[in-house]
BADOMAR-873751 format. One line per 8 residues: number of its first residue (from 1); for each residue x, y, z of N, C-alpha, C. Coordinates in nm, 2 decimals. Example, Ala and Ser with C-alpha at 12.3 -4.5 7.8 and 13.67 -1.06 7.14 Angstrom:
1 = 1.32,-0.57,0.78,1.23,-0.45,0.78,1.32,-0.33,0.78; 1.28,-0.22,0.71,1.37,-0.11,0.71,1.29,0.00,0.79
This chain:
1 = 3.21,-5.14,-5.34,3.35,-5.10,-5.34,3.44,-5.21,-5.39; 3.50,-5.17,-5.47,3.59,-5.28,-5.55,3.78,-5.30,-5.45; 3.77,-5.36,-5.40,3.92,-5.44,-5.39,4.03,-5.32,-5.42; 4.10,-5.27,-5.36,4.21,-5.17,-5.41,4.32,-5.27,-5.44; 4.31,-5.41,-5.41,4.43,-5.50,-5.43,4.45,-5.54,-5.61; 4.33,-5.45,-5.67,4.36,-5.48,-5.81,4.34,-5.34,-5.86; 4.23,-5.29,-5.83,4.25,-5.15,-5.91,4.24,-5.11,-6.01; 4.17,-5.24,-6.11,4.03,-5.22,-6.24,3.92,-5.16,-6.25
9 = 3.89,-5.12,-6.32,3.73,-5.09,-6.33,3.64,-5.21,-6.24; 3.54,-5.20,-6.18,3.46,-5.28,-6.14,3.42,-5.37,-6.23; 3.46,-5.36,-6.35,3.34,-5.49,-6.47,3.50,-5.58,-6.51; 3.59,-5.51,-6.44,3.70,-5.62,-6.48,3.77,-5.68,-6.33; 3.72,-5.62,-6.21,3.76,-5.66,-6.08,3.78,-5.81,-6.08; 3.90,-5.91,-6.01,3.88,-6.01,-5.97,3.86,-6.06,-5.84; 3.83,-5.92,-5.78,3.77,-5.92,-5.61,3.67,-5.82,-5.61; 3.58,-5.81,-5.57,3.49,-5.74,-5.56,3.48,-5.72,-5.38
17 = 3.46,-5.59,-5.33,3.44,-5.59,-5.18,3.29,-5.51,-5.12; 3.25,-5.53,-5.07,3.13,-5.43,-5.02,3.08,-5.42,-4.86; 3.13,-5.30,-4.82,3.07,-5.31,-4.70,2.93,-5.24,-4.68; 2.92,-5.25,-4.57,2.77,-5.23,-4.49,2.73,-5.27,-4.33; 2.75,-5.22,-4.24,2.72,-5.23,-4.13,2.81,-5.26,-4.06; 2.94,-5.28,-4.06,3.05,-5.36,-3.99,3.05,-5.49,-4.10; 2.96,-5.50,-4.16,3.00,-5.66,-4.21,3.08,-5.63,-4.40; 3.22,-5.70,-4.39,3.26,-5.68,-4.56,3.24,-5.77,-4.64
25 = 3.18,-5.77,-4.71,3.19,-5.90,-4.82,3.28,-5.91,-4.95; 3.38,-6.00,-4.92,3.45,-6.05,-5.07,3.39,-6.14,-5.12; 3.36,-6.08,-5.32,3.33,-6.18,-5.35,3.44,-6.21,-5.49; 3.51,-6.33,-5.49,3.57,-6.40,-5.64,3.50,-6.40,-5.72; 3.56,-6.34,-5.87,3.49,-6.27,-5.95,3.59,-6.29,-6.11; 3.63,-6.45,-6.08,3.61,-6.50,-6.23,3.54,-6.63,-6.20; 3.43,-6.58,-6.25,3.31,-6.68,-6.29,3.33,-6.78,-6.41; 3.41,-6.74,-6.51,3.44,-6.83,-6.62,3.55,-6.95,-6.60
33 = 3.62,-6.89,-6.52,3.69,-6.99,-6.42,3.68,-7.08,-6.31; 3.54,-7.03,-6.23,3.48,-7.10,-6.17,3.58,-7.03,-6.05; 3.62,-6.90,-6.07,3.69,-6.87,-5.94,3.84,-6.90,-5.89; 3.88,-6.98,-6.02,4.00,-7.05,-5.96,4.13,-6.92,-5.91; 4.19,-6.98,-5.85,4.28,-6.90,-5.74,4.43,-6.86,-5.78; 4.38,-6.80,-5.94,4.49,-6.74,-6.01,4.61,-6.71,-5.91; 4.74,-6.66,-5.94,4.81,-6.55,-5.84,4.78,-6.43,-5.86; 4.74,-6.38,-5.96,4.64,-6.25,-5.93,4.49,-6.27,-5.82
41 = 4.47,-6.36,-5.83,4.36,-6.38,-5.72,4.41,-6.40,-5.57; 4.51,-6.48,-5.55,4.57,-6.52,-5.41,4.63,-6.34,-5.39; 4.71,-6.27,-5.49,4.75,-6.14,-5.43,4.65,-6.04,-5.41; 4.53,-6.02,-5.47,4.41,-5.99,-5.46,4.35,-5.92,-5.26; 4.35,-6.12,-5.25,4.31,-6.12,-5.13,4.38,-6.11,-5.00; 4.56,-6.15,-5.06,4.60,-6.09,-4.92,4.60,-5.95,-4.94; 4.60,-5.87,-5.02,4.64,-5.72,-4.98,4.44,-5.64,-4.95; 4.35,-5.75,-4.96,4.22,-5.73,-4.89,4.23,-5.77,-4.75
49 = 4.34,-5.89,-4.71,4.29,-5.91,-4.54,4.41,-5.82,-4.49; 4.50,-5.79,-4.55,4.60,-5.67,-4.50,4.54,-5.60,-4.49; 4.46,-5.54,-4.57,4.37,-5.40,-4.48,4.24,-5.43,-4.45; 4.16,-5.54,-4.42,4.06,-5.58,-4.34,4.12,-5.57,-4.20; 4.25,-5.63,-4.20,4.28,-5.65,-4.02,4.29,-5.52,-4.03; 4.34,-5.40,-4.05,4.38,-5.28,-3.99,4.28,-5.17,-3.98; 4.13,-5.23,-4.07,4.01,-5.15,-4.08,3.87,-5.18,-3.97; 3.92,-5.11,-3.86,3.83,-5.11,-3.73,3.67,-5.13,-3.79
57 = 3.63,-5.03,-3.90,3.51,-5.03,-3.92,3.45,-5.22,-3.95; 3.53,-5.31,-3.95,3.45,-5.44,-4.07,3.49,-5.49,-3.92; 3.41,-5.57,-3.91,3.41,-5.69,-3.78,3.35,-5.78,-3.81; 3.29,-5.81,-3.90,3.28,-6.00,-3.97,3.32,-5.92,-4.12; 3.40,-6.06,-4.22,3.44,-6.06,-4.31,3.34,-6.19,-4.35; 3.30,-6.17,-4.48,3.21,-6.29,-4.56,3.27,-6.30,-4.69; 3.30,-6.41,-4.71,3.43,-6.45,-4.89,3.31,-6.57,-4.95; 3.24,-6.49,-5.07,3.16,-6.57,-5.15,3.26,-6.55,-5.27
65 = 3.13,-6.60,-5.36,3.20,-6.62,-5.53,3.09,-6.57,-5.59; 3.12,-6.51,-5.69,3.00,-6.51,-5.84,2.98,-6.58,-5.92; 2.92,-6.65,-5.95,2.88,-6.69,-6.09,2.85,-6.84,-6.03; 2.87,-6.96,-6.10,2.81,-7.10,-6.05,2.89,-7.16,-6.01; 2.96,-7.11,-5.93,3.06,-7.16,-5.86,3.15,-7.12,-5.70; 3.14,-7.15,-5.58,3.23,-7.11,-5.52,3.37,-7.03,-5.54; 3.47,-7.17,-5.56,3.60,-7.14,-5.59,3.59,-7.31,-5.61; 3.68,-7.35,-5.75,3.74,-7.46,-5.79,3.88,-7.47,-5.76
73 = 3.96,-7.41,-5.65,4.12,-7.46,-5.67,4.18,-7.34,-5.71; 4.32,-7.43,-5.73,4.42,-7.38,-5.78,4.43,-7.33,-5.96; 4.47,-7.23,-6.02,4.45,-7.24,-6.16,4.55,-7.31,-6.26; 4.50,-7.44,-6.29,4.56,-7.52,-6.32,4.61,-7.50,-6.44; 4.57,-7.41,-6.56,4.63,-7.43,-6.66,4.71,-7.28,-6.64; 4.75,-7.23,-6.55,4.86,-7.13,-6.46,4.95,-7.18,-6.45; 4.92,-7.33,-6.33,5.03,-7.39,-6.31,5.08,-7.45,-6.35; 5.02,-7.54,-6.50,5.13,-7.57,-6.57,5.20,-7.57,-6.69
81 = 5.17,-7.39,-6.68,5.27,-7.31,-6.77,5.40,-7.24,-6.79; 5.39,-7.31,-6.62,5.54,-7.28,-6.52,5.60,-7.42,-6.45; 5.62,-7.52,-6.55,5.63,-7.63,-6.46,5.81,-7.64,-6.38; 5.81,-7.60,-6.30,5.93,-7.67,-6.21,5.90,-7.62,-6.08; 5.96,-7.68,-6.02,5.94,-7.69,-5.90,5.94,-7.58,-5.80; 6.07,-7.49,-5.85,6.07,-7.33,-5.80,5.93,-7.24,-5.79; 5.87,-7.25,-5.92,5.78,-7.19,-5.92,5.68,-7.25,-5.83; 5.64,-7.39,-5.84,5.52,-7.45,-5.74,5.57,-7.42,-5.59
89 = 5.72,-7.40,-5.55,5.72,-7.39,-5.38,5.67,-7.26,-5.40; 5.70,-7.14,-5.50,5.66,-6.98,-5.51,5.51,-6.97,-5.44; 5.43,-7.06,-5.52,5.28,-7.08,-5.55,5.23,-7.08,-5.45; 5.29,-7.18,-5.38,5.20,-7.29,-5.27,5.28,-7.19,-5.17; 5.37,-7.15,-5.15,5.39,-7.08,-5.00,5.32,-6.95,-5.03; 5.27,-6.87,-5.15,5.21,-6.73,-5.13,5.04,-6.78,-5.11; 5.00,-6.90,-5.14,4.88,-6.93,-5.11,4.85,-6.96,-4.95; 4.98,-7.05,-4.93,4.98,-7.02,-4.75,5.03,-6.95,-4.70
97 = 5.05,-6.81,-4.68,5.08,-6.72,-4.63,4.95,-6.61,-4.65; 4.86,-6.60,-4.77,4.72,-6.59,-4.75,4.63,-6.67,-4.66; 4.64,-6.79,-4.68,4.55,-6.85,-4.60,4.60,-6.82,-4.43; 4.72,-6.80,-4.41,4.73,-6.77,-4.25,4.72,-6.64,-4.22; 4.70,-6.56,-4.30,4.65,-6.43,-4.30,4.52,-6.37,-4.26; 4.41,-6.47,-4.34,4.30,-6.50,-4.33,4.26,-6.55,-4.21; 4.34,-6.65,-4.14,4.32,-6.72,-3.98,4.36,-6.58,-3.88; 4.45,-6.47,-3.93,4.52,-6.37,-3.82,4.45,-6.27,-3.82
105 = 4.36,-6.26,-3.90,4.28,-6.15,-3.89,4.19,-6.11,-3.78; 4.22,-6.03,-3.70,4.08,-6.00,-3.60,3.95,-6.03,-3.64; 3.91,-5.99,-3.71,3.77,-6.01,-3.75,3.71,-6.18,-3.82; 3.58,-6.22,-3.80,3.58,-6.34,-3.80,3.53,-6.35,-3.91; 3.59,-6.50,-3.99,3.54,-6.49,-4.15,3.45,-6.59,-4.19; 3.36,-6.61,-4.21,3.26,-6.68,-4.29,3.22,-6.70,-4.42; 3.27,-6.80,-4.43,3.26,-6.88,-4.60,3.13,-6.88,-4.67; 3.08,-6.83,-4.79,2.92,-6.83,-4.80,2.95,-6.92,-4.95
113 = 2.89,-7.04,-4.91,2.94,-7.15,-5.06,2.83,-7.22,-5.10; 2.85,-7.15,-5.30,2.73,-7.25,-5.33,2.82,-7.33,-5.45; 2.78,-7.38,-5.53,2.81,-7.47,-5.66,2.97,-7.56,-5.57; 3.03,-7.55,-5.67,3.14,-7.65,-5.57,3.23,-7.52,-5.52; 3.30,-7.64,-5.41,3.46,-7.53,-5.35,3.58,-7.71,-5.35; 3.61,-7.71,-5.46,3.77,-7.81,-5.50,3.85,-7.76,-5.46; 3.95,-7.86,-5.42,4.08,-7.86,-5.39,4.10,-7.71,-5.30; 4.14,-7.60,-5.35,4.22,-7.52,-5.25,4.10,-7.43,-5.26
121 = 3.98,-7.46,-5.34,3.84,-7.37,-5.31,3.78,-7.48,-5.16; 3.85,-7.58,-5.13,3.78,-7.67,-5.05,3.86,-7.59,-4.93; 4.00,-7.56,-4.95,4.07,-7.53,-4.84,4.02,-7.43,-4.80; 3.98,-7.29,-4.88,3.94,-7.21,-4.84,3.81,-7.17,-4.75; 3.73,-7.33,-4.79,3.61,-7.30,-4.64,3.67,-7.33,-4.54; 3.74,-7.49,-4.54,3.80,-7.47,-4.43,3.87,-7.45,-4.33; 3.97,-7.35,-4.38,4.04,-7.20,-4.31,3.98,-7.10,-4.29; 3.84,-7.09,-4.31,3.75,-6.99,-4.28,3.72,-7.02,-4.19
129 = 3.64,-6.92,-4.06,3.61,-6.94,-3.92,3.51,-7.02,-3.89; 3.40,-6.95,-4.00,3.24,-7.03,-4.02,3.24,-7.04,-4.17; 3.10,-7.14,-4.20,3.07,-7.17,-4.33,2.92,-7.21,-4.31; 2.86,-7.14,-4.45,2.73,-7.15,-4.46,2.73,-7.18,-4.63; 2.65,-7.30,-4.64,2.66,-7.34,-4.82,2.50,-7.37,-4.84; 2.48,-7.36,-4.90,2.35,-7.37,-4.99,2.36,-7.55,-5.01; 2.26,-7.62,-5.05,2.21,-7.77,-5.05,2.27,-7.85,-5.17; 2.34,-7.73,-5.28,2.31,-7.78,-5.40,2.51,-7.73,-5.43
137 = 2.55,-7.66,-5.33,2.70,-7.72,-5.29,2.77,-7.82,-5.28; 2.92,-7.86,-5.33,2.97,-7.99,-5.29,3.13,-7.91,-5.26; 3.17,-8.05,-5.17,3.33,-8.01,-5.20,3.38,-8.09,-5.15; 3.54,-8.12,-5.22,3.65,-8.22,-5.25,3.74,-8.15,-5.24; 3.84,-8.24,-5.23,3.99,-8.23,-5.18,4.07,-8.32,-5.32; 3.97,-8.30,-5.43,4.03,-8.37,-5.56,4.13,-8.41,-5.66; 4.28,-8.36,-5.57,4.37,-8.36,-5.64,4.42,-8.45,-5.66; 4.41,-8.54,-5.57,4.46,-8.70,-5.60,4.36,-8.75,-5.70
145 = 4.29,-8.74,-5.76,4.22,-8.79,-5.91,4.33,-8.75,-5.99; 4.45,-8.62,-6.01,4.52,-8.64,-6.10,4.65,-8.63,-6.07; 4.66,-8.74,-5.93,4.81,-8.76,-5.89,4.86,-8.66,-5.83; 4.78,-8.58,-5.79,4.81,-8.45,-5.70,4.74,-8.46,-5.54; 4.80,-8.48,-5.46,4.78,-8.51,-5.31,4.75,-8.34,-5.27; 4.63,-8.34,-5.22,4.60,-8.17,-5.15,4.67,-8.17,-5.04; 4.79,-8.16,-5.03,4.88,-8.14,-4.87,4.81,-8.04,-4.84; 4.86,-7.89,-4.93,4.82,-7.76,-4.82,4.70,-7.78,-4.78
153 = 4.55,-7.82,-4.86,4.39,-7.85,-4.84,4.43,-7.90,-4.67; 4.46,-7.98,-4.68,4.50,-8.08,-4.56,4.53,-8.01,-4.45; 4.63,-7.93,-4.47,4.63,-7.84,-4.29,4.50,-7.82,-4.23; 4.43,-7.74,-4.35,4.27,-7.66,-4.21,4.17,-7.79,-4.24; 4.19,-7.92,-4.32,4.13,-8.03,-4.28,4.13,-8.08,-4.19; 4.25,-8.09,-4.16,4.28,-8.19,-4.06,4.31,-8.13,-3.93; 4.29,-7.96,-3.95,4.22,-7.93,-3.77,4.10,-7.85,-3.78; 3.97,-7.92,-3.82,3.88,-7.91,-3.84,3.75,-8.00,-3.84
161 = 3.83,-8.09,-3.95,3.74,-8.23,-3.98,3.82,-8.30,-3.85; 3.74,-8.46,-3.82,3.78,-8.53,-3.73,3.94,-8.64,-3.84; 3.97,-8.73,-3.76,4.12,-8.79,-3.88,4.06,-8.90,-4.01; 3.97,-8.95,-3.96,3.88,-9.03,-4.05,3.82,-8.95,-4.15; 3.72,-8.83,-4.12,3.71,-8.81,-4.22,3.76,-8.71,-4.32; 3.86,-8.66,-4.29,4.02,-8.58,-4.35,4.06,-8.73,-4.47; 4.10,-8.75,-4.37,4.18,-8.94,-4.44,4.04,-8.96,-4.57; 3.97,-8.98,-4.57,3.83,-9.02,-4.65,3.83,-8.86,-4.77
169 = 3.83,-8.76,-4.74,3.82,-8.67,-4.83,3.97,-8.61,-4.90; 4.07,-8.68,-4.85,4.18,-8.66,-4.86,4.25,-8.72,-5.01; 4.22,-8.89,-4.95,4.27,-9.00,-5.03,4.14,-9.06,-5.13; 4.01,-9.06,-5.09,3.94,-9.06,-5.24,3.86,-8.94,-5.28; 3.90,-8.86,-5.25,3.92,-8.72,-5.33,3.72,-8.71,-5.41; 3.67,-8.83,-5.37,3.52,-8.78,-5.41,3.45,-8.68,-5.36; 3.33,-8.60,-5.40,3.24,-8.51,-5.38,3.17,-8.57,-5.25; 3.14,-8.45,-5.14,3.06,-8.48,-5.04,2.95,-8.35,-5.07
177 = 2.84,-8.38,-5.03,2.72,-8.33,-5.04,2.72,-8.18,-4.89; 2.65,-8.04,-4.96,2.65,-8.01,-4.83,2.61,-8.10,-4.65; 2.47,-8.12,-4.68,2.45,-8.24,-4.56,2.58,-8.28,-4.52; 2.66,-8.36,-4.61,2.80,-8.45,-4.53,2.92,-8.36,-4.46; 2.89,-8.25,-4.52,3.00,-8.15,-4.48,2.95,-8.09,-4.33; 2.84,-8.09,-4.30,2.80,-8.06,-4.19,2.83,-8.14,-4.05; 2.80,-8.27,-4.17,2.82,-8.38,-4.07,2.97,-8.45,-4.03; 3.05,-8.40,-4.11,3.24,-8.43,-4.14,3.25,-8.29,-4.06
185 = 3.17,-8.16,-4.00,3.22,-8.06,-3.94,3.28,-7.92,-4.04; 3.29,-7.99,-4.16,3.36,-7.90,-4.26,3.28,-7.72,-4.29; 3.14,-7.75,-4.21,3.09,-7.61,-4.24,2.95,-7.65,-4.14; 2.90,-7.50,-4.13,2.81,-7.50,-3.98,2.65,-7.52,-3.99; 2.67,-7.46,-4.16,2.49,-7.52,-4.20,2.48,-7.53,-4.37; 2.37,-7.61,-4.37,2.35,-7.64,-4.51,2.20,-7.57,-4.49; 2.16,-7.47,-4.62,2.05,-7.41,-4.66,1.98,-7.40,-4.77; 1.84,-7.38,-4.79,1.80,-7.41,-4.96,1.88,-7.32,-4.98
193 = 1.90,-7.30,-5.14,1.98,-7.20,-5.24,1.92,-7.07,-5.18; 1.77,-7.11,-5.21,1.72,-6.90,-5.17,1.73,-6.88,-5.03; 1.81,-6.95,-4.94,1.77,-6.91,-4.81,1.98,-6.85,-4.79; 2.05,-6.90,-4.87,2.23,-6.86,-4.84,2.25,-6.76,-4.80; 2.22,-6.63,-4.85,2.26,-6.48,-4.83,2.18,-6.47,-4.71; 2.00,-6.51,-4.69,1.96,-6.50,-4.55,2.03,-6.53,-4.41; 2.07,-6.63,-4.46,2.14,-6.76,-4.32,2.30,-6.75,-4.30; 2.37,-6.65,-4.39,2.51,-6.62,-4.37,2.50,-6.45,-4.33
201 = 2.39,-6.39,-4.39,2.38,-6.29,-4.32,2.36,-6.28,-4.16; 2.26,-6.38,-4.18,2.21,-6.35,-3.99,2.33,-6.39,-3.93; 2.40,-6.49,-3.97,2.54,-6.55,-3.88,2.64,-6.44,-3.86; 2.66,-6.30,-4.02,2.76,-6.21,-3.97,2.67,-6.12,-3.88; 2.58,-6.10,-3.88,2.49,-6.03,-3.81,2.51,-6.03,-3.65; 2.51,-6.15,-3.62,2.51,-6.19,-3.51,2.65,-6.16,-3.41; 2.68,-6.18,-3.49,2.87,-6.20,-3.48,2.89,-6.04,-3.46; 2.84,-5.95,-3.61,2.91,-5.82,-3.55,2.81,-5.74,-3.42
209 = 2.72,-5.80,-3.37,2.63,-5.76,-3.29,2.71,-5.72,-3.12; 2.80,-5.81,-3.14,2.87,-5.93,-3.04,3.00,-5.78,-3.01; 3.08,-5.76,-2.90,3.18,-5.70,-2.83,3.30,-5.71,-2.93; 3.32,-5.63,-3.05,3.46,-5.61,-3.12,3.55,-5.64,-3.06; 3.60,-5.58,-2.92,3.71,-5.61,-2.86,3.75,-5.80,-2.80; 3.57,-5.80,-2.77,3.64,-5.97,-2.67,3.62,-6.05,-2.80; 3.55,-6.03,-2.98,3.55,-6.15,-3.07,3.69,-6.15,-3.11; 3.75,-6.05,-3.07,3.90,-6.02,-3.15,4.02,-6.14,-3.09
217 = 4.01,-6.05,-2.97,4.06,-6.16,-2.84,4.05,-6.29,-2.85; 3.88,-6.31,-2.91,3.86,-6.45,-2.84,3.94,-6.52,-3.00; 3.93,-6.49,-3.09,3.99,-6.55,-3.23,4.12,-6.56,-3.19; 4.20,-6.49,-3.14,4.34,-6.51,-3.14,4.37,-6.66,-3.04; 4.32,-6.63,-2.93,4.35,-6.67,-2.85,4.28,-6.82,-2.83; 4.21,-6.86,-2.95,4.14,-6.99,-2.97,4.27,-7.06,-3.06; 4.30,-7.00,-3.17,4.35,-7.10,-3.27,4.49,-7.07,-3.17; 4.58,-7.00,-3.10,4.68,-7.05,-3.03,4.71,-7.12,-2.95
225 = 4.58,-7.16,-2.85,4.58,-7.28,-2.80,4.50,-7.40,-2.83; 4.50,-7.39,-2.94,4.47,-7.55,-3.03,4.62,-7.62,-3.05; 4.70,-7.51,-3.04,4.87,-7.63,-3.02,4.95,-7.60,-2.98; 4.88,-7.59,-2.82,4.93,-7.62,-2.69,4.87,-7.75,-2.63; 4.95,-7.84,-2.53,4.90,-7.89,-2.50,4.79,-7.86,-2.39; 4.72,-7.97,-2.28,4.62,-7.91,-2.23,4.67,-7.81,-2.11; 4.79,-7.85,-2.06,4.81,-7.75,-1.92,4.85,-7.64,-1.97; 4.93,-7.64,-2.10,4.99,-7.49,-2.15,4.86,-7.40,-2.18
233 = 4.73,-7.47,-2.25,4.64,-7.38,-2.32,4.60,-7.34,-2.20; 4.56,-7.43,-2.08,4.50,-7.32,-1.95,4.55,-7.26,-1.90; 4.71,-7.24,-1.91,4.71,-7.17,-1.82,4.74,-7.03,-1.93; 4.76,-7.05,-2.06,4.73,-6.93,-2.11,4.61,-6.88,-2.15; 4.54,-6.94,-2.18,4.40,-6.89,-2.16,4.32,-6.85,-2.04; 4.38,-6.89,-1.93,4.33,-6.80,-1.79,4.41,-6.67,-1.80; 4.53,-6.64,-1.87,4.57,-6.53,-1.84,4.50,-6.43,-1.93; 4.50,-6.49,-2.04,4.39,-6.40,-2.14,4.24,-6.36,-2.11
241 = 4.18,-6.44,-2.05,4.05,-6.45,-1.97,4.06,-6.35,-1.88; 4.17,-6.29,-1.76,4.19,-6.22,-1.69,4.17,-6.08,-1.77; 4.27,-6.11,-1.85,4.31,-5.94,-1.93,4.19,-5.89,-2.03; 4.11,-6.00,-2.06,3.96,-5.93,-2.10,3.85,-5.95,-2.01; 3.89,-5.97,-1.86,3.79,-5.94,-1.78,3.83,-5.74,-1.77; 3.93,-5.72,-1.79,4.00,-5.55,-1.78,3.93,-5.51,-1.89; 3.86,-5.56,-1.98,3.82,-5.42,-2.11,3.69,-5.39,-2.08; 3.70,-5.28,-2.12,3.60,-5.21,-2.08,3.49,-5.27,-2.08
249 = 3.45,-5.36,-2.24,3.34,-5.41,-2.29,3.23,-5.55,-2.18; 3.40,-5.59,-2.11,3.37,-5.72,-2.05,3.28,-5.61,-1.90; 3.33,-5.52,-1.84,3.27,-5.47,-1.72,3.13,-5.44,-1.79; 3.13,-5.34,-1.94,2.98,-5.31,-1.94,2.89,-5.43,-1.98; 2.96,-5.53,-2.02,2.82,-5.63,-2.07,2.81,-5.71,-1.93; 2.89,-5.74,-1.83,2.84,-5.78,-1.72,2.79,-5.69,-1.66; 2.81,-5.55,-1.62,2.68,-5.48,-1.57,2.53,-5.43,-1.66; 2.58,-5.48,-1.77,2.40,-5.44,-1.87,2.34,-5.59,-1.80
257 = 2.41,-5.72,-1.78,2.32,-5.81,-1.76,2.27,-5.83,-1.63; 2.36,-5.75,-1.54,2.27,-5.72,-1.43,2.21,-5.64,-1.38; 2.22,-5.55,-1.46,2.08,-5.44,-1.44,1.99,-5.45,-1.56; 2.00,-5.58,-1.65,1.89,-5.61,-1.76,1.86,-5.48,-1.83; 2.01,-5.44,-1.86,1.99,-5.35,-2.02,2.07,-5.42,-2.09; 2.03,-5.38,-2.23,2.14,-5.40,-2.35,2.26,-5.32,-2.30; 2.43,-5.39,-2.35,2.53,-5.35,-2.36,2.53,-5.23,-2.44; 2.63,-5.14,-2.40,2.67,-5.04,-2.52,2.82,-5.08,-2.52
265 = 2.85,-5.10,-2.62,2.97,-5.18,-2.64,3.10,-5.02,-2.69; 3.19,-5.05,-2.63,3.29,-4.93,-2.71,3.38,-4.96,-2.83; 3.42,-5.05,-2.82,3.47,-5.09,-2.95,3.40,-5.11,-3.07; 3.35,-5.03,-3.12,3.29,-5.08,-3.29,3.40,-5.00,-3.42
């Protein structure tokens, strides 16, 4: 299924979508560009998570790329064909207003990255929920190689990664190896090449396997108390813990585990 956010023929799509089982897959689909994040690409994908959030049937979302590349960034010879300043606040606030789109969505999203993900292809794993990259993946925050500091990169860096190593992929802007990204927290596994689609599958797998109603819940109610402090997050997170002790899902999966059946979940 192709993307209604563009509305080409599939052999000219720059979002490609496919579902199957509860799980949707976007994948970026200029390969000659290595993916980069046109504004036809950034409007692309919000008007895909605008109707991912409102489409009950998808409960994990997976955002790959085609061709030898993740996503490289921003499209640089885009942006500076419009050079003033008007247009870059235009740019950078419609790219973050996607990327928090992408965080608001009920459904959980998982990054599937191979060849590199630069600059705002770096951001984009990590503002994604999970990330699974292949061995032969890298990724940077490269903009400072040409005097370009990745601030926006920097938000889901720096509540993700620890401050050290944000600060380190920030300010020398060099390539880190999948391995290091696992180990900086930037993503949840590194896999051979032929094993990516296996090992991001099993993860949406798992995920949509999981109570629609309490992953929905639990997503909202994680990233709003990451900035709270500690007594505000408990005490709103006990109230939320309360109000999905009331759905339905939470009584039946506590009585399947005590009468050792599988749940039947009602939310799908």
């Amino acid at each position: 299924m192709v993307s209604t956010a563009t509305k080409p023929t599939e052999q000219e799509a720059i979002l490609l979508r496919q579902d199957a089982d509860g799980i949707c897959r976007l994948n970026l689909n200029r390969p000659r560009q290595y993916n980069a994040l046109s504004e036809a690409m950034l409007d692309a994908l919000q008007e895909s998570f605008d109707e991912i959030a409102e489409d009950k049937s998808v409960r994990v979302l997976v955002i790959g790329g085609n061709g030898k590349a993740f996503c490289a960034g921003h499209d640089l010879k885009e942006m500076r064909a419009s050079p003033s300043q008007e247009y870059y606040e235009y740019l950078f606030a419609k790219c973050g207003r996607m990327m928090t789109t992408m965080q608001r969505i009920p459904q959980p999203v998982i990054a599937r990255v191979h060849g590199i993900a630069t600059a705002a292809g770096c951001q984009l794993v990590a503002n994604a929920d999970l990330a699974v990259a292949s061995t032969d993946a890298s990724f940077a925050t490269s903009g400072i190689g040409v005097g370009l500091f990745c601030m926006t990169p920097g938000v889901p860096l720096s509540r993700n990664l620890g401050r050290k190593q944000a600060f380190e992929m920030l300010f020398a802007g060099d390539f880190i190896s999948a391995e290091k990204a696992v180990e900086f927290g930037l993503i949840n596994y590194a896999v051979a090449p032929g094993e990516l689609d296996v090992k991001s599958t099993e993860v949406a797998e798992t995920i949509a396997a999981k109570s629609q109603a309490a992953v929905s819940a639990g997503k909202r109610v994680f990233y709003r108390q990451l900035e709270m402090d500690m007594e505000e997050a408990y005490a709103y997170a006990a109230k939320e813990m309360a109000c999905n002790m009331m759905f339905h899902d939470a009584g039946e999966g506590i009585d399947a585990f005590i009468g050792k059946r599988k749940p039947v979940w009602k939310h799908k």
